[in-house]
C-alpha positions, 0 to 999 in steps of 0.5 A: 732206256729211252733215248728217242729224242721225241718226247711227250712233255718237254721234260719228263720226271719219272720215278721207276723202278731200276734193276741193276746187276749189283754186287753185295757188301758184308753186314757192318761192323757191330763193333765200334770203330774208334780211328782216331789217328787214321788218315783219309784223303789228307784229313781225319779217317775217323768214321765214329758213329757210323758203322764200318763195312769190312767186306765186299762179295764177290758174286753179283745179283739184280737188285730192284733200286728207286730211280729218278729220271729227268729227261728233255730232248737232248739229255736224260739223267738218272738219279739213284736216292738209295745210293747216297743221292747219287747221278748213275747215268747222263745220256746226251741223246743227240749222238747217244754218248754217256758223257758221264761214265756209265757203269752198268753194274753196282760193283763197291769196292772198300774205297769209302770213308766207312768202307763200301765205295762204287764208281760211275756217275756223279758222286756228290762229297759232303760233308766230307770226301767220299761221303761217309753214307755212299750206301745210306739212302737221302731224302727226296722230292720233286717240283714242277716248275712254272717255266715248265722246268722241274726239279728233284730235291735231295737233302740230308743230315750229317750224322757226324757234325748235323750240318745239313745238304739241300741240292735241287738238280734241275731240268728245262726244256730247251737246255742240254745241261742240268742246273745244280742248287745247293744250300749247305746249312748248320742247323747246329748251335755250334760252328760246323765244318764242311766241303763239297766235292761233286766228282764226275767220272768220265770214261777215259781212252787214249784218246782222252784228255782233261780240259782244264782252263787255260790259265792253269799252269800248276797242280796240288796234290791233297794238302798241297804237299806237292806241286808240278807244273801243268800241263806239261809236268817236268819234274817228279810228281807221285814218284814219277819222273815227267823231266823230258816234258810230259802232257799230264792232261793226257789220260794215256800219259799218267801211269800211276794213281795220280790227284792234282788240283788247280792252284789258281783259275778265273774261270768258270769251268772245267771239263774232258773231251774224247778226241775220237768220239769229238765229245765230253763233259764240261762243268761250269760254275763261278769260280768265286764260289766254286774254285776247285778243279781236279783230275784223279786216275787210278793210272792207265797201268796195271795197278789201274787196270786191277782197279778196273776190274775191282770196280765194274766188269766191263766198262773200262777205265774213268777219271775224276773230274771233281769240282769243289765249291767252297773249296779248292783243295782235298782237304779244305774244308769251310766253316758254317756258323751256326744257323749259317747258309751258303748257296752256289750254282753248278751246271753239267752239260755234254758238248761236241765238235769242238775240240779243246774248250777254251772258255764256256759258259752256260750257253755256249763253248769256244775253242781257238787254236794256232797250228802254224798259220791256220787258226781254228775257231769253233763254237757249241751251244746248250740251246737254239740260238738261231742267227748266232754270231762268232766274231774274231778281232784284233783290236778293232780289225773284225778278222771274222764275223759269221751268222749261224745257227748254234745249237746242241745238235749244231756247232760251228767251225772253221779255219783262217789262214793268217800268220801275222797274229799271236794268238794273244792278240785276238778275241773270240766272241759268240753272240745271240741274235740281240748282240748279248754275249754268250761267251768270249775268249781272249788268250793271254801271252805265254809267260812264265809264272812261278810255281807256287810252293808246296805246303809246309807242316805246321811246326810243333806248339813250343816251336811256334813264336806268338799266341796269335800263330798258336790260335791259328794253327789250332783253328786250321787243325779243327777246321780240316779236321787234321788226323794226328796233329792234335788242336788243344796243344796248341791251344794249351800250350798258348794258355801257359804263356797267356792265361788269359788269352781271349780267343785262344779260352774261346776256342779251348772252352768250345772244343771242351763243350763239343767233347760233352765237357760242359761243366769243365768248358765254362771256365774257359769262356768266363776267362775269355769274357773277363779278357775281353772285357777288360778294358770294353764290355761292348766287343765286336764279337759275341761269340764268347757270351754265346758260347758261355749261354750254351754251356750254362744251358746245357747245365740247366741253368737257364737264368744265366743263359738267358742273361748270356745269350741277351748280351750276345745279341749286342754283336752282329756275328751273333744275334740271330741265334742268340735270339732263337736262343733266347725264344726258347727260354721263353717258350720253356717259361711259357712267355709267349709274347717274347718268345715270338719278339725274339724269334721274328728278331731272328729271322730279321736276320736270318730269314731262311733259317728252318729251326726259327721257323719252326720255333715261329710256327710253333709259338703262334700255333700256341698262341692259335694264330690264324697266321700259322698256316700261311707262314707253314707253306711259305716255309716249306717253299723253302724246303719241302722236307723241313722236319721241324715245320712238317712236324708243326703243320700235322698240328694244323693238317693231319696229312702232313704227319704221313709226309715227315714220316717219309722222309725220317721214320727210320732215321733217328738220327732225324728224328732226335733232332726233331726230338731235340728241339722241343726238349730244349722248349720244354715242350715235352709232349711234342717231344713225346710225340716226335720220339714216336715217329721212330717205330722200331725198338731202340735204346736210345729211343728208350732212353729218350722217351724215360726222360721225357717222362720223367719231365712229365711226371709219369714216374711209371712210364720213366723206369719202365722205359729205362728198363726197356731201354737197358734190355734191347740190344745194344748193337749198332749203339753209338751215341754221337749227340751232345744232348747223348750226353745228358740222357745218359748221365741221367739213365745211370741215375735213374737205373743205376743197375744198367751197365749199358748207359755207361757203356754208350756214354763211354763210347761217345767219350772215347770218341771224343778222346777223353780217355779217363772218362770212356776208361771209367764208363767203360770200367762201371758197365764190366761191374753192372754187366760182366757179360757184355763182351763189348765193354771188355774189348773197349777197355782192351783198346784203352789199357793197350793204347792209352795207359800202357797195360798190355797184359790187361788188354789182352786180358780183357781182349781174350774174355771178350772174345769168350763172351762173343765167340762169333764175332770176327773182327775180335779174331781180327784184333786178338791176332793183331794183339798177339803180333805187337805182344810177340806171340809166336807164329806157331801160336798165331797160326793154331789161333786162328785155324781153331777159328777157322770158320771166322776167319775166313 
């Protein structure tokens, strides 16, 4: 690559094609994985719809990816959007130091959440760590920017819970740092959880030490299980005994595989720093926003070194420097209401010369250091700041007041001999040549501080005193996705002692609709209504009357939606969406003029959701409004890969058909939430043709256009499309949508013969954990289509796992497996069943040399 510091444009984007020896990865499972009780990174495991990926080869070949470069005289960052969004490489090109580990082959290892998983670079974590997609590629598109900066924007849809990332990593011209934009929105009409993680590694030697602020004087591991103190540990921490006093900031002093977390900081940064190379990375960031500060290491032993080696071939050893926005532990997810955007800014620069950062911003680093009576002073900057000032008081006694130039390639330092001071007493300032500071830095005094206490299990339900702490525990274990606590038990177990309790039926009714339990959730939200309604039929919150609208349209009573989700807009918390809700009624009654009442009323509250502006767009193109177009573009300002307002602009500009099929035409998960939305319109035709930007056979799809047509009453086309669907493979199938729910109760109708519908339908139930139902499904499709070997295996797990019939499972296990004699993960599973039912080794062994070719 290209690492002179002259360059054409002050910042260069290019799109090139990148060839990187990579090692490949095993084709996913087709069988779905049901993990329900898995834990990962102290939260759920479960990797449900995705497909798992059990296997990495050992044998690597070049492999062509697209990449992105933004480059500008000091840094050049390469982007790979097919691995996940993903930095590969950032070059400070002024001492031709990777300040983020560059590896330079493609080796995964199974780390990830769904299995494939590689390091180097920056990864970016959402919705959850080690993003379930690290191999799937993210939209995106560029922007050159008026100042002369410009700017790739990546996006992407959560397949789990369809929350949804928009990040533009911007470059200017005179910056040595990258500019980070994110928006995490819920498109959803339901509360959404999500954290983010960006995670640089950076290479590590024994050189190499972690910077983290100076007021941090104690760690957490994940879920704040344990605590040490920092940086000098002195106690046991991951099994380790650091009592004599052990530097844990030190790479070369941390022998184990080793997480910890910042409990606390007011600053605004972190960072690393090679004392050798007299280089590193630092990350600045609100710490309002962006509390998170964390160092993982595989251990300089040799557990890490085998690490090493199984994730790249020469490059050597890295940390993690991971920074959480909206988050400051692993995990500790936030929650996204619905059509809810939050927004946070994150910086990643190199810096030199400078030694232990003290404090940074954005434009400049400070180090001040007391070695007997020399006190050390030194200053980076990210840009030219000629006539710069480094200013050093004790209270109004100026110590140091010098003029220099800082810049990237120039930093300043110096020493004076003074041992009359604490170093508390004194402030170090940098300023620019019009006196604005650029960073400061006063120590505070060595005290001591008590360490916070780790965190405690949250008791067993009938342990637990009050309803109020019952809701609460059940909303922490939804909130970080708790892999084995379960939250309805305590949501239960609150409604025995209580009835009617008014948040704790809210919150039992949405987790029942979120399990495609639409009809059962009702209750519950008319329960929570009658209580809070008891003595104020005008409450503070309008999440029980929302709630209840979305259950009652879910069942097609429209009527009563309507009359649930207008209440609902009483409360601050939730009339926006109650609004789009409601303008979609109306579009569906082809009441127009309300509909765009409603929307506009929406988006006086919500000016930047997509989904509302969409629906907006679409009314007034309805309404041939020559406003359409003009709201359109300004839409797309907001972002460029807006399905629902691309969608709506190809009405106006052909071209822009060509666009969204870019970003979705292979993705359905997109494209049946393009798909959704005008179903919820009653706009079957654009529904129709939203379906249809998906190309590729697949049942869903299939099942999907025969309701469609049953809609618009093409009664051919509706069975011949549920036949289609009932004939294509059903690999890979896994319905995770709550609108699944409805088409596949509506294919048993209209094709009973299909024994595939029940099938999904089962697994989306199952994963959900309404076992009797998945149990059932799953008992229907073996009678429709007794050669389906997958159904059978489903049905082994629940008849082993749920109602205690062993010999059924194994039953069921065996005749899957002679229905599907090349799948191995049945092998896999059948031995595993053998082991629990105490077949002998004798008979395990000539198991599984009969199928020898599997197994290996």
């Amino acid at each position: 690559m290209n690492i002179d510091i002259s360059a054409d444009e002050p910042v260069t984007l290019k799109e090139i094609d990148l060839t990187i020896p990579t090692y490949g990865v095993a084709k996913p499972e087709k069988n779905p994985m049901f993990l329900e009780d898995r834990v990962y990174q102290g939260s759920s495991g479960k990797t449900y719809p995705f497909p798992v990926t059990e296997r990495v080869f050992d044998e690597k070949h070049d492999k062509t990816y697209k990449a992105v470069i933004l480059e500008n005289k000091y840094i050049q960052i390469t982007f790979l959007p097919e691995l996940g969004g993903r930095i590969y490489r950032i070059l400070d090109k002024t001492n031709n130091y990777d300040f983020v580990y560059y590896n330079h082959v493609i080796k995964p290892a199974l780390v990830g959440l769904a299995g494939p998983w590689i390091s180097g670079g920056i990864e970016f974590n959402w919705p959850q760590h080690h993003r379930p997609d690290t191999f799937s590629p993210v939209n995106y598109y560029t922007k050159i920017n008026s100042d002369g900066s410009k700017t790739i924007w990546m996006s992407d849809i959560d397949q789990m819970n369809g929350t949804k990332i928009l990040v533009g990593f911007t470059m200017y011209p005179d910056k040595a740092y990258l500019k980070v934009d994110e928006t995490f929105s819920n498109p959803t009409d339901l509360p959404q959880t999500f954290l983010w993680w960006a995670n640089p590694a950076v290479p590590v030697n024994e050189n190499t030490q972690s910077i983290f602020p100076p007021d941090v004087n104690a760690v957490f591991d994940h879920g704040k299980r344990a605590v040490s103190d920092f940086p000098i540990a002195t106690g046991e921490y991951y099994k380790v005994d650091y009592s004599e006093g052990v530097d844990i900031s030190r790479y070369k002093n941390v022998p184990v595989p080793t997480s910890y977390m910042a409990a606390k900081s007011k600053y605004d940064f972190l960072g690393n720093y090679d004392h050798q190379k007299e280089a590193g990375l630092l990350h600045v960031a609100d710490h309002h926003t962006s509390p998170g500060k964390k160092q993982w290491t595989w251990g300089h032993g040799d557990f890490g070194q085998s690490w090493d080696h199984q994730l790249t071939d020469n490059d050597g050893p890295y940390i993690e420097l991971m920074v959480g926005t909206f988050t400051d532990n692993q995990p500790d997810f936030s929650w996204l209401n619905p059509h809810e955007e939050k927004h946070s800014t994150e910086y990643f620069m190199p810096y030199k010369a400078v030694g232990a950062v003290k404090n940074a911003t954005i434009n400049a680093a400070v180090n001040l250091e007391k070695d007997g009576d020399t006190i050390l002073i030194a200053a980076y900057a990210t840009s030219v700041f000629s006539n710069a000032q480094v200013i050093l008081e004790k209270e109004d006694e100026v110590l140091l007041n010098e003029k220099t130039t800082l810049s990237p390639t120039e930093t300043f330092t110096t020493t004076i001999q003074n041992d009359q001071f604490e170093l508390h007493e004194l402030t170090l300032k940098v300023l620019d040549q019009d006196e604005n500071v650029l960073v400061q830095y006063t120590p505070e005094p060595e005290k001591i501080e008590a360490i916070p206490d780790a965190a405690k299990a949250i008791p067993n339900p009938k342990d637990i005193k009050t309803n109020d702490e019952l809701f609460n525990a059940g909303q922490h274990l939804e909130q970080y996705r708790h892999a084995s606590f379960r939250p309805e038990n305590y949501y239960l177990e609150g409604l025995k002692r209580d009835k009617f309790d008014k948040r704790i039926n809210d919150a039992y009714g949405l987790l029942l609709y979120r399990q495609g339990l639409f009809v059962e959730s009702e209750k519950y939200f008319r329960r929570a209504l009658e209580r809070q309604n008891n003595h104020n039929t005008n409450p503070v919150s309008g999440f029980p009357s929302y709630h209840l609208g979305l259950s009652l349209e879910k069942q097609g009573k429209y009527a009563e939606a309507y009359d649930a989700f207008y209440k609902a807009t009483w409360s601050a918390d939730t009339k926006s969406v109650s609004f789009v809700a409601m303008a979609k009624i109306k579009i569906r009654e082809n009441d127009l003029d309300n509909a765009l009442k409603f929307i506009n009323q929406a988006l006086l509250f919500n000016y930047n959701d997509l989904t509302a502006r969409a629906i907006k767009a679409h009314i007034l193109i309805l309404m041939k409004s020559d406003q359409a177009e003009k709201f359109l573009k300004d839409s797309l300002e907001i972002d460029n890969s807006a399905s629902a307002v691309l969608f709506e602009y190809s009405k106006i500009n052909p071209d822009y058909l060509d666009t969204l099929k870019h970003f979705i035409d292979t993705r359905l998960n997109d494209v049946l939430d393009l798909v959704q939305l005008y179903l919820e319109t009653g706009q079957y035709a654009d529904a129709l043709s939203a379906l249809n930007i998906y190309e590729d056979d697949n049942p869903l799809k299939s099942y999907y256009e025969s309701y469609i047509y049953s809609k618009l009453d093409s009664q051919e086309q509706v069975l011949a499309s549920a036949k289609l669907g009932a004939s294509l493979s059903p690999d890979y199938i896994f319905p995770n949508r709550l609108f699944d729910v409805i088409i596949l109760e509506y294919m048993q109708n209209i094709n009973p013969k299909d024994g595939l519908a029940p099938y999904y339908l089962g697994n989306l139930y199952y994963d959900r954990r309404i076992y009797q139902k998945a149990q059932a499904l799953w008992e229907k499709s073996v009678k429709l289509d007794p050669d389906y070997a997958m159904s059978y295996r489903n049905l082994s797990i629940v008849y082993y796992n749920k109602t205690n019939q062993p010999k059924k499972a194994l039953e069921y296990l065996e005749k899957a497996f002679k229905l599907d004699p090349k799948n191995a993960r049945l092998v896999f599973e059948l031995d595993s069943l053998y082991q629990k039912m105490n077949h002998s080794l004798t008979d395990r062994l000539a198991f599984l040399e009969k199928h020898l070719d599997l197994v290996e």
